[in-house]
ROTOR-802926 format. One record per residue (C-alpha): x, y, z. Coordinates in pm, whole numbers. Each point is the difference from the previous one (the first is absolute). Layout:
BEGIN
X	Y	Z $
...
//
This chain:
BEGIN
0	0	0 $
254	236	88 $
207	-61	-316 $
-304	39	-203 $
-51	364	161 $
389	92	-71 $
-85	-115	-335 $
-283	288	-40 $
179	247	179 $
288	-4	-239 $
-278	-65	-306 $
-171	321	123 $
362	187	48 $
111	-77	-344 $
-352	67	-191 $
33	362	216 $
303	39	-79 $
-68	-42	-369 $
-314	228	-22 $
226	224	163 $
291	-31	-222 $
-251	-21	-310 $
-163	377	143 $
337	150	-31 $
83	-141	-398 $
-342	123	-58 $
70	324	147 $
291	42	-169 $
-99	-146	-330 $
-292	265	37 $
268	241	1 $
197	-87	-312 $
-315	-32	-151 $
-58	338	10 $
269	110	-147 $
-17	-247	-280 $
316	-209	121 $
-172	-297	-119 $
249	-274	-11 $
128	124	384 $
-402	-5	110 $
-38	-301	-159 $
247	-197	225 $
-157	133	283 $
-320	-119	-117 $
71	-364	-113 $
192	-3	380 $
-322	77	139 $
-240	-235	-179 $
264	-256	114 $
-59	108	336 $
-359	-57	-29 $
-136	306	-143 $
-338	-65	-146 $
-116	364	-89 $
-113	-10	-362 $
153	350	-21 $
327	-156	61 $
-77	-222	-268 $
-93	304	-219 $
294	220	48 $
252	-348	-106 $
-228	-54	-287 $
65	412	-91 $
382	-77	84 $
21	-273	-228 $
-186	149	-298 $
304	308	45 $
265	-192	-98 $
171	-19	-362 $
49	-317	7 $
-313	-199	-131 $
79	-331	179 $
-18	215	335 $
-354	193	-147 $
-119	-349	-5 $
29	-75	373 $
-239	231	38 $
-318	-209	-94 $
-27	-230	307 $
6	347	278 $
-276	186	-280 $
-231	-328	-2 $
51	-2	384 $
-156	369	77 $
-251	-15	-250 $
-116	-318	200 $
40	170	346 $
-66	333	1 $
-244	248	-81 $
36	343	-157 $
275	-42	-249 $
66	217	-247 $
-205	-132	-369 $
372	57	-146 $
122	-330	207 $
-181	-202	-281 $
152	217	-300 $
346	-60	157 $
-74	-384	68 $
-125	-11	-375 $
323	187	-76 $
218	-274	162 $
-199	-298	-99 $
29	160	-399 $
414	-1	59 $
-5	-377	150 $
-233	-109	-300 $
-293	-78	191 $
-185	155	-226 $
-357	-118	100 $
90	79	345 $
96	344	-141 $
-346	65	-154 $
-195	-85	287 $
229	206	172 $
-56	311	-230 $
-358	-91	-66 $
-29	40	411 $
179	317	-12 $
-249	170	-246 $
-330	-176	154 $
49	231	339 $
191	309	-148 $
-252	282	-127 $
-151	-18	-340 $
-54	402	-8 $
472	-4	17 $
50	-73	-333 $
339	-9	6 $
41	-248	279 $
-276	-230	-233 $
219	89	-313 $
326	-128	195 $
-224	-358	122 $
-46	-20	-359 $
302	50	-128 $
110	-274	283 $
-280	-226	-159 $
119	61	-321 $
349	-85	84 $
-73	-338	154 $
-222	-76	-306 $
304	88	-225 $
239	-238	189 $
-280	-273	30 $
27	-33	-442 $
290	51	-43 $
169	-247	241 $
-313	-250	-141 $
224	35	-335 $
400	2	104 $
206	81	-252 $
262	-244	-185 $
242	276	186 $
304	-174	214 $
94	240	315 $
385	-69	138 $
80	116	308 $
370	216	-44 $
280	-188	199 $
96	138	374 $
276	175	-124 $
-240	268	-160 $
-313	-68	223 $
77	56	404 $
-260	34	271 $
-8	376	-101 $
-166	196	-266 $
128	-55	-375 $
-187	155	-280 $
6	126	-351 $
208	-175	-164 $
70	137	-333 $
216	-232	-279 $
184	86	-319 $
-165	-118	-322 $
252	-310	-17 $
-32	-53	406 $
400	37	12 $
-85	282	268 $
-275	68	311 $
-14	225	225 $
-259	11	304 $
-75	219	284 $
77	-127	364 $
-145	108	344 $
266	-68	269 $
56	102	343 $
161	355	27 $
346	-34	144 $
43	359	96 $
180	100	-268 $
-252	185	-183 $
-379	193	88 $
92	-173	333 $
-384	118	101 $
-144	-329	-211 $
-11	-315	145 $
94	-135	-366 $
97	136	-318 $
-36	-130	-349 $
323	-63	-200 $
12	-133	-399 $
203	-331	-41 $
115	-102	-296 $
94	-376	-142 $
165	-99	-337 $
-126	-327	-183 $
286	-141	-202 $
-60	-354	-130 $
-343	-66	180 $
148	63	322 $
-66	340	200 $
308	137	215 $
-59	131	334 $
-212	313	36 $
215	327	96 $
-79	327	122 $
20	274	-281 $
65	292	200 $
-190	292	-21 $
64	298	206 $
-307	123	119 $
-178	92	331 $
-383	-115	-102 $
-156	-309	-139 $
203	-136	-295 $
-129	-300	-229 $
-48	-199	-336 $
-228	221	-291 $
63	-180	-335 $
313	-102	-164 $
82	37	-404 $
-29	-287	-227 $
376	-62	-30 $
67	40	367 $
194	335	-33 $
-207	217	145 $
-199	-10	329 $
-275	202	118 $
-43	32	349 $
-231	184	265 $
164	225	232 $
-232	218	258 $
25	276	175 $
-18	214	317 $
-266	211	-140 $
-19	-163	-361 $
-217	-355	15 $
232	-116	-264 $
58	18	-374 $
190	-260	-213 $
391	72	-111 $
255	-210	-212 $
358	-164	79 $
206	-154	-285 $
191	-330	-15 $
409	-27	-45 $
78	-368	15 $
-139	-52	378 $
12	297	121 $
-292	281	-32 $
44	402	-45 $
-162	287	245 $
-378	42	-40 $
-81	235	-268 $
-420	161	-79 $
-131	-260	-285 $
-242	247	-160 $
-100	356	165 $
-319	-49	-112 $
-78	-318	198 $
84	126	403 $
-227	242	188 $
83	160	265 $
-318	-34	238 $
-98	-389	-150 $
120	-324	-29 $
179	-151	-332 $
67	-351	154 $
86	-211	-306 $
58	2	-349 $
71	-236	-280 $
174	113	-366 $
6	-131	-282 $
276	-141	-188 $
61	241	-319 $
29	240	314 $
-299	215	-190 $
-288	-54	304 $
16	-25	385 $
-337	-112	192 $
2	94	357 $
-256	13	299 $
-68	347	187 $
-270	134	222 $
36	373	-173 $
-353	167	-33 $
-254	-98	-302 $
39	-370	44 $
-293	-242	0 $
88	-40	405 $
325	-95	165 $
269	-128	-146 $
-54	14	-410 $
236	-107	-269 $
92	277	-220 $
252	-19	-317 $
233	279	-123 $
161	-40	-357 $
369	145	-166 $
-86	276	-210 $
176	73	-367 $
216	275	219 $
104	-273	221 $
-229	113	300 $
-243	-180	160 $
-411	83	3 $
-266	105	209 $
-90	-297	201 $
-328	-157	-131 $
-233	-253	253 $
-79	-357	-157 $
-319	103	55 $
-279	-151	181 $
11	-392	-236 $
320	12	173 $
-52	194	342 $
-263	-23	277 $
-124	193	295 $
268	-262	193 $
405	27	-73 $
154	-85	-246 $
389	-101	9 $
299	-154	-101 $
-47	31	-397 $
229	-236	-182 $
9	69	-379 $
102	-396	-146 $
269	97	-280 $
-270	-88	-303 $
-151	395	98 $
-334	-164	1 $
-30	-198	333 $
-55	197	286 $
-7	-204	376 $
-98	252	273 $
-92	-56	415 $
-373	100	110 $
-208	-48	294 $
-250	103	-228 $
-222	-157	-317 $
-49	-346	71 $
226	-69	307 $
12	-336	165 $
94	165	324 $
341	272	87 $
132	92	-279 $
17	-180	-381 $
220	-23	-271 $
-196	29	-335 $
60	72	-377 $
-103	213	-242 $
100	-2	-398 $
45	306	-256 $
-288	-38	-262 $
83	256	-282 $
0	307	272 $
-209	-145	264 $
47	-182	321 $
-238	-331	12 $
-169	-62	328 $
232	-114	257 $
80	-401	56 $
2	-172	324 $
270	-162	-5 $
-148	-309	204 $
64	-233	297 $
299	-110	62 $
169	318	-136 $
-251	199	231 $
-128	-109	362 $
-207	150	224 $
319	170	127 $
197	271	-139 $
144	-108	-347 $
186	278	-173 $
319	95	-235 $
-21	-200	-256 $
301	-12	-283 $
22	-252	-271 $
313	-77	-218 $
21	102	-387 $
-77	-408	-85 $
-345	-21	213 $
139	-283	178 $
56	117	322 $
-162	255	227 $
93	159	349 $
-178	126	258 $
-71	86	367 $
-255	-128	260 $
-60	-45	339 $
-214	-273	-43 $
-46	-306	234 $
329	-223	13 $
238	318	-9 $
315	54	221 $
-125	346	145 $
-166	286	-116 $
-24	37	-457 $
262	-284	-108 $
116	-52	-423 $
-170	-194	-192 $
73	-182	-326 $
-234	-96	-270 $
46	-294	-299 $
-275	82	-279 $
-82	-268	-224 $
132	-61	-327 $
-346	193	-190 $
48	254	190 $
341	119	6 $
30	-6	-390 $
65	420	-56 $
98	82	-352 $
336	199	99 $
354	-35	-73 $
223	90	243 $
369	88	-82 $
293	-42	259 $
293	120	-157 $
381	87	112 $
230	284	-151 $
381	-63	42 $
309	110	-144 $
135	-248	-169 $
364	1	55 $
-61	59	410 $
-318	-197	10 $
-64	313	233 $
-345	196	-14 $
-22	381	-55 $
-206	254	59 $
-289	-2	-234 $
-332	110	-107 $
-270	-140	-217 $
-280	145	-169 $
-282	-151	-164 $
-186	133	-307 $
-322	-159	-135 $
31	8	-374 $
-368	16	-16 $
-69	308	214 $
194	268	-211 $
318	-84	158 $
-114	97	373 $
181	-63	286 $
-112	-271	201 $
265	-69	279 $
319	121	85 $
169	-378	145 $
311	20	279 $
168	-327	-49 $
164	-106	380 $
322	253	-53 $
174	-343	228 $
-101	-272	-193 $
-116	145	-363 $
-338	-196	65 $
-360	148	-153 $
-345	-123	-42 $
-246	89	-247 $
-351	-127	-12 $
-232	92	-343 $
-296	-98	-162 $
-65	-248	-284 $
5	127	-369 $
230	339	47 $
315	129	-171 $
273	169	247 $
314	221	-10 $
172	-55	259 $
281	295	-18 $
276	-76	256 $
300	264	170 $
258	-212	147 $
290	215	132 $
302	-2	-246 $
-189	-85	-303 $
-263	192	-277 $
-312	-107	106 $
-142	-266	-256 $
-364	-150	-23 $
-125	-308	-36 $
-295	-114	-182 $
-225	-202	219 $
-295	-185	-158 $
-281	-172	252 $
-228	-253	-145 $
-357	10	7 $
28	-315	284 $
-301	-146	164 $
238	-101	328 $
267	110	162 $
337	45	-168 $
347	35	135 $
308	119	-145 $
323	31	187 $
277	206	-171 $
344	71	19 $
158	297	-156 $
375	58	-39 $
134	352	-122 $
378	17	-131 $
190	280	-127 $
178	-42	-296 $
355	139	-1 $
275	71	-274 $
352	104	132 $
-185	84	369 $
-244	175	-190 $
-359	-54	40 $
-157	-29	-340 $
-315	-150	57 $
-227	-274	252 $
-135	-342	-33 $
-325	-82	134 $
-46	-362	9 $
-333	-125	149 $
-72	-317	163 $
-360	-176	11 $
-156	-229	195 $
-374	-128	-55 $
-226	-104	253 $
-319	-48	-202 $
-254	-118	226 $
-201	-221	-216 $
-120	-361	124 $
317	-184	25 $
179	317	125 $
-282	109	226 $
38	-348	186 $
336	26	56 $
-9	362	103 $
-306	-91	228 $
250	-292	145 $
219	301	59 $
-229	177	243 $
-58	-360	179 $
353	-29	48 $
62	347	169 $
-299	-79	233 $
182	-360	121 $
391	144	-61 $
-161	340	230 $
-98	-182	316 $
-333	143	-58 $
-142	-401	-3 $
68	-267	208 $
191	-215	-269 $
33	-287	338 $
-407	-28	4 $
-48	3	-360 $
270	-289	-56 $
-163	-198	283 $
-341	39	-133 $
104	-85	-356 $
167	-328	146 $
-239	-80	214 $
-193	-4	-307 $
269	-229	-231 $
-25	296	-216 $
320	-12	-189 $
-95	234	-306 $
-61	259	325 $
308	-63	145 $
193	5	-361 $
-147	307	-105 $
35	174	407 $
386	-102	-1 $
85	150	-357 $
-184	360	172 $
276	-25	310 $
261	-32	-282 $
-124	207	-250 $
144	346	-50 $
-177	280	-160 $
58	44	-328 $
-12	350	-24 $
298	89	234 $
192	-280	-167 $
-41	114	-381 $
363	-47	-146 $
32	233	-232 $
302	-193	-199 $
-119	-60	-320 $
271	-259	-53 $
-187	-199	295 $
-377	113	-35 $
-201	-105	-337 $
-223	242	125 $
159	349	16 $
-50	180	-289 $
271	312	-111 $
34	293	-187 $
234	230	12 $
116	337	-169 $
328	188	-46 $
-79	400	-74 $
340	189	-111 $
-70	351	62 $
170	146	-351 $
-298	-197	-234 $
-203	296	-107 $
-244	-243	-174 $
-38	-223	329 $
38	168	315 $
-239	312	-97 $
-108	80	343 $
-351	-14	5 $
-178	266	282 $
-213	-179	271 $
-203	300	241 $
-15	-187	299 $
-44	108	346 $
-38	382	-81 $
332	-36	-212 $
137	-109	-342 $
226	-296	2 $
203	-64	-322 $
-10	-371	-8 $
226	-269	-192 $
-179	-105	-291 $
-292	-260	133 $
99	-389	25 $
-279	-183	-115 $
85	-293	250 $
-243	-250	-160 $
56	67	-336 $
375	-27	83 $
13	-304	160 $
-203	-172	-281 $
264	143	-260 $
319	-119	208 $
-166	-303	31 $
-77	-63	-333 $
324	156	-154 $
256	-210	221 $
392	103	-136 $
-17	198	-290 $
190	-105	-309 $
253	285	-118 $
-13	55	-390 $
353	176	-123 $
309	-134	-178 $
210	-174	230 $
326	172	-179 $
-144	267	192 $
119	-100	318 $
376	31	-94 $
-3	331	-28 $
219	118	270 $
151	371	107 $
309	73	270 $
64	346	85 $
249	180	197 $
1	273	262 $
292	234	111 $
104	-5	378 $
-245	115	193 $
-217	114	-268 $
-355	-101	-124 $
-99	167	-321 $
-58	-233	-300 $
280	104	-298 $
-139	104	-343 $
172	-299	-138 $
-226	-236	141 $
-314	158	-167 $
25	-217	-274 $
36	-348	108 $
-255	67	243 $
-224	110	-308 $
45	-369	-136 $
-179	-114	325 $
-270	273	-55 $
-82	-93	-369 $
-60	-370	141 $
-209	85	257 $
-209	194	-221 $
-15	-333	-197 $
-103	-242	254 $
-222	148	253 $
43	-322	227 $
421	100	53 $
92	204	270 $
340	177	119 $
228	-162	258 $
204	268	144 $
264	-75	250 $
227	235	187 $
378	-22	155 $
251	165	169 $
378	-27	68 $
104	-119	358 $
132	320	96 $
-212	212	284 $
-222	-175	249 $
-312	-212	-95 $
-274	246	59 $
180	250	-281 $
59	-303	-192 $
-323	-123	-39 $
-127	398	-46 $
236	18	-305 $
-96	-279	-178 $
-383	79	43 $
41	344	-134 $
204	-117	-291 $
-267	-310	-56 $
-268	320	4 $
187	196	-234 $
-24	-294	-270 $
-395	-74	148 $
-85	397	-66 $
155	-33	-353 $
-249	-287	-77 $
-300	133	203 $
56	356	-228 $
2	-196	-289 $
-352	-162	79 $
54	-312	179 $
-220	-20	263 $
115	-98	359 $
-183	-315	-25 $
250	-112	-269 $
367	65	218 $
113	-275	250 $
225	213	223 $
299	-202	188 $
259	216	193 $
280	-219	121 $
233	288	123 $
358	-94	82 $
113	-304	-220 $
129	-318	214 $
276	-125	-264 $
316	144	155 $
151	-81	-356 $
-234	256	-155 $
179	326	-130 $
-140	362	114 $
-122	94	-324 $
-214	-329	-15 $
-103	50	332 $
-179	331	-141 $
-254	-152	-232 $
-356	-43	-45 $
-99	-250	-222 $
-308	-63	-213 $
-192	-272	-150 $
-315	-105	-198 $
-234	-216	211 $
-323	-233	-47 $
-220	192	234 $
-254	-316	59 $
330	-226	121 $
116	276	180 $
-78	19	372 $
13	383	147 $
//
């Protein structure tokens, strides 16, 4: 008996002590509540419910607690403390059952939702119409995710690796054309070092794909004091738009250019996108450079954030901002336009039209000059959570986007996207080219600019190649004729023909292009262009291979579990599976590994062209007004045309009688002199007279010197003594392109005599046998 009563008394002292300890938590948590320091008050809460604490209050204020987090898993917890006060108390607010709807929409109980919503607008007042237009909208929603999750899409959703995804924020991810480059904005705990009044600050990583294998994502630093992140990147990877805000300014959208991996100072993009007093958050551009689509808040819009497009004018400045207009906008926001590089496929984010619940990623195409009525893009691109940021490569075969769906790390998280074969089949070709110099194999500085032959000869781009690697891409549309006028420092800018056919799929080329300069005597007379192709023509057989490709940089990336996929295809004595899953882990992507040896590759196709400066009749400069200037270009190179007619014409066959060939001429220089003696006019006319004959002979001209002086002033001589013979032939007519130039200076036989030491001698060659 009396054990049984120390039993109670210590029961009774600990369920005291609890209520007691429970009344302070609450008291406290009351506290923190009230000045909205949710995720402190919520502890306190929770500590008091474990105490013992019934009040359906408490139970309210978690719920409330919950629902204030970011992070969607956490929202989530709140449904169990909501369905507890409805049950329990009386005199809740009518919004309890909106919010629970709210909740029950983002966990994709979506008939849970409705009765939710549908309970909201029963006891709210049918006189507010607003609060009935918002339960309708809700209503609406929930119907909207109810079809299209009935219907899933033939869509696969990846989840990006843990190197990119952490249990922090990651969004907007934006991706070159050729997905060589993306770049993403991060939220991450503020270290002090910067705006050291936020708890976190958002920072753009960046990570390079080379081979099907991202690197690690790095920091691109960017000094600034406010909010920093990803806007839009350029088709070719070169230049990055991103968001930078403001003390006073919400933030507008600037520009920083790429130099190998590193990125320049922020610089304005257009002055006609930012405002001063509104948001620009995003903005997408196209890849002839000609039209940017952004998203602002300025005045005039349907509501919100709109999507607005500003254009490059003749006089190289960019127009008014026009709004998409209201096929494109609603009363809602919205944002992140991406502009896919075939100018007619525009994906945007909305938590308006036909939303499935947050915000949406859907598409809209150009029509002649109108937008059609925006696409859902479905379930699973779109959840009942926020989906947004959507980019897809040049090919259609991959997409990327952010989320912070169910199944996430923390907060928005990347996304990845495979599209089925029918739908990823764009009609673009996309060129990835290199310029180098071909006796360094170094790039230069250099500029391209692109002309369509079919628009009066207007500018359409001005191109920066990487000035560290020499790299460029171009996309264009099918069935167009391009210039493509390039300035490469140290060398006349030249132009090359470029001719896109009128494809039904996507079409690849990757080019080299090596410039020479030709020399006589140290002289530079002239440059070689010699052009390199390689096709990638995506038609069946191709498009399987390249679609292989894109497998193989999904296994070779980490980004799935190659262990699981082997088990299940052995577990299922599927050895076509495991055939075809082991030549992916070993396959390398063709593109990076093009080898552009014709000797080794059947497949790369060259032209090339020598221009010698003095040939009146072929290096007429023709004027290119480009970029507010006028270029005088090279003559054009008609690449295709070229290649066809080396190919066909092989070594040419020399027509001339072979007695030709014996002519032969020595002359003879005084010491330290270099001007060619009258005597030697005539002997040198016999050459002339058989030149003029046989139009497929050229001039051999070689230059000496005696051993005396040092070999710098040697080798000086004999090239101005070689030139002095080289003038007399190049006065006489004989174009540049007919003289082989060869200065030996000093001569090496020690038995040699002085006078034969000064010499330059002269010779009729077969220019086709000859190599220069």
């Amino acid at each position: 008996m009396v054990k049984h009563a120390i039993c109670l008394f210590f029961l009774t002292f600990l369920t005291l002590s609890l209520y007691a300890q429970g009344g302070k938590a609450v008291a406290e948590g009351d506290r923190l509540f009230g000045v909205k320091s949710y995720d402190a008050a919520l502890a306190k809460y929770l500590e008091a419910i474990q105490a013992g604490e019934k009040d359906p209050m408490i139970h309210y204020k978690v719920a409330v607690c919950y629902q204030k987090s970011p992070e969607l898993s956490e929202q989530i917890k709140a449904i169990p403390y909501y369905e507890h006060a409805l049950q329990h108390a009386q005199g809740l607010p009518n919004t309890l059952y909106y919010d629970l709807g709210d909740i029950y929409l983002k966990d994709e109980n979506i008939q849970k939702a409705i009765e939710n919503f549908s309970k909201f607008r029963e006891l709210s007042n049918k006189a507010d119409k607003k609060v009935m237009a918002l339960a309708d909208d809700a209503i609406r929603t929930c119907n909207n995710a109810q079809a299209l999750m009935s219907v899933p899409r033939n869509f696969k959703v990846n989840y990006f690796n843990a190197m990119v995804n952490t249990k922090f924020t990651e969004y907007n991810p934006v991706v070159s054309a050729d997905e060589s480059i993306m770049a993403y904005t991060a939220l991450r705990p503020n270290t002090g070092k910067t705006r050291t009044g936020d708890k976190f600050i958002e920072e753009i990583y960046i990570s390079y794909n080379t081979n099907g294998s991202w690197s690690e994502p790095k920091v691109i630093p960017i000094a600034h004091d406010y909010n920093v992140g990803t806007a839009g990147i350029s088709a070719d990877g070169q230049k990055m738009l991103i968001f930078m805000g403001g003390a006073t300014d919400p933030g507008g959208v600037f520009q920083i250019n790429r130099s190998g991996e590193s990125w320049s100072k922020p610089s304005l993009l257009a002055p006609t996108i930012n405002t001063p007093k509104f948001l620009e958050s995003t903005a997408s551009i196209t890849p002839d450079g000609k039209t940017i689509y952004f998203a602002s808040d300025r005045l005039g819009g349907q509501g919100g954030l709109d999507i607005y497009k500003t254009s490059l004018q003749p006089n190289n400045t960019w127009s008014t901002p026009v709004n998409l207009g209201p096929e494109v906008n609603s009363k809602a926001n919205e944002d992140a336009p991406f502009i896919h590089p075939d100018q007619k496929t525009l994906f945007f984010t909305s938590d308006g039209h036909n939303s499935m619940g947050g915000r949406d990623i859907f598409m809209t195409k150009l029509v002649g000059t109108k937008w059609t009525s925006p696409e859902n893009m479905g379930y699973p691109v779109n959840t009942t959570a926020n989906d947004n940021y959507f980019t897809l490569i040049a090919d259609g075969t991959r997409a990327y986007f952010s989320s912070d769906r169910k199944g996430g790390h923390g907060g928005q998280d990347i996304y990845y996207l495979d599209l089925p074969a029918e739908s990823a089949n764009i009609p673009l070709t996309m060129i990835k080219g290199k310029i180098l110099n071909a006796e360094t194999l170094k790039p230069m500085p250099t500029k391209i600019y692109l002309i369509d032959n079919e628009t009066d000869k207007k500018l359409d781009f001005v191109y920066d190649p990487d000035p560290e690697t020499g790299n460029y891409l171009i996309i264009l549309p099918p069935a167009k004729n391009y210039d493509m006028i390039i300035e490469s420092e140290g060398f006349l800018p030249y132009t090359l023909n470029i001719n896109v056919p009128n494809q039904t799929y996507f079409y690849e080329l990757y080019q080299m292009i090596y410039l020479k300069t030709i020399k006589q005597f140290d002289v530079v007379v002239g440059q070689e262009v010699q052009v390199k192709n390689a096709f990638y023509d995506t038609d069946q057989d191709v498009k399987a291979d390249l679609r292989k490709t894109h497998e193989a940089k999904l296994v070779q990336g980490g980004n799935v579990d190659v262990y699981d996929m082997m088990l299940d295809l052995m577990a299922a004595n599927d050895k076509e599976g495991i055939d075809y899953l082991t030549d992916l882990i070993n396959l390398k992507d063709p593109i990076e590994e093009v080898n552009f040896d014709e000797s080794k590759n059947a497949n790369i196709e060259v032209a090339s062209r020598t221009y010698y400066y003095d040939e009146s009749d072929e290096s007429k400069f023709e004027q290119k007004q480009v970029d507010g200037k006028t270029i005088f270009s090279l003559p054009t190179f008609m690449v295709k045309e070229e290649i066809q007619k080396q190919k066909a014409q092989g070594q040419k066959k020399s027509n001339f009688d072979k007695a030709a060939l014996t002519k032969f001429v020595k002359i003879y220089f005084d010491a330290g002199k270099s001007d060619l003696k009258t005597q030697y006019n005539a002997p040198l006319d016999v050459i002339l007279a058989e030149l003029a004959k046989y139009p497929d002979l050229g001039v051999e001209i070689s230059g000496f010197a005696s051993a005396e002086g040092s070999e710098d002033l040697n080798r000086e001589l004999s090239n101005k003594r070689a030139i002095s013979v080289l003038d007399y032939f190049n006065h006489k007519g004989v174009v540049r392109r007919r003289i082989v130039a060869k200065g030996y200076g000093a001569s090496k036989d020690v038995a040699t005599s002085k006078e034969e030491g000064r010499r330059v001698e002269v010779r009729i060659v077969d220019l086709n046998a000859v190599a220069k």
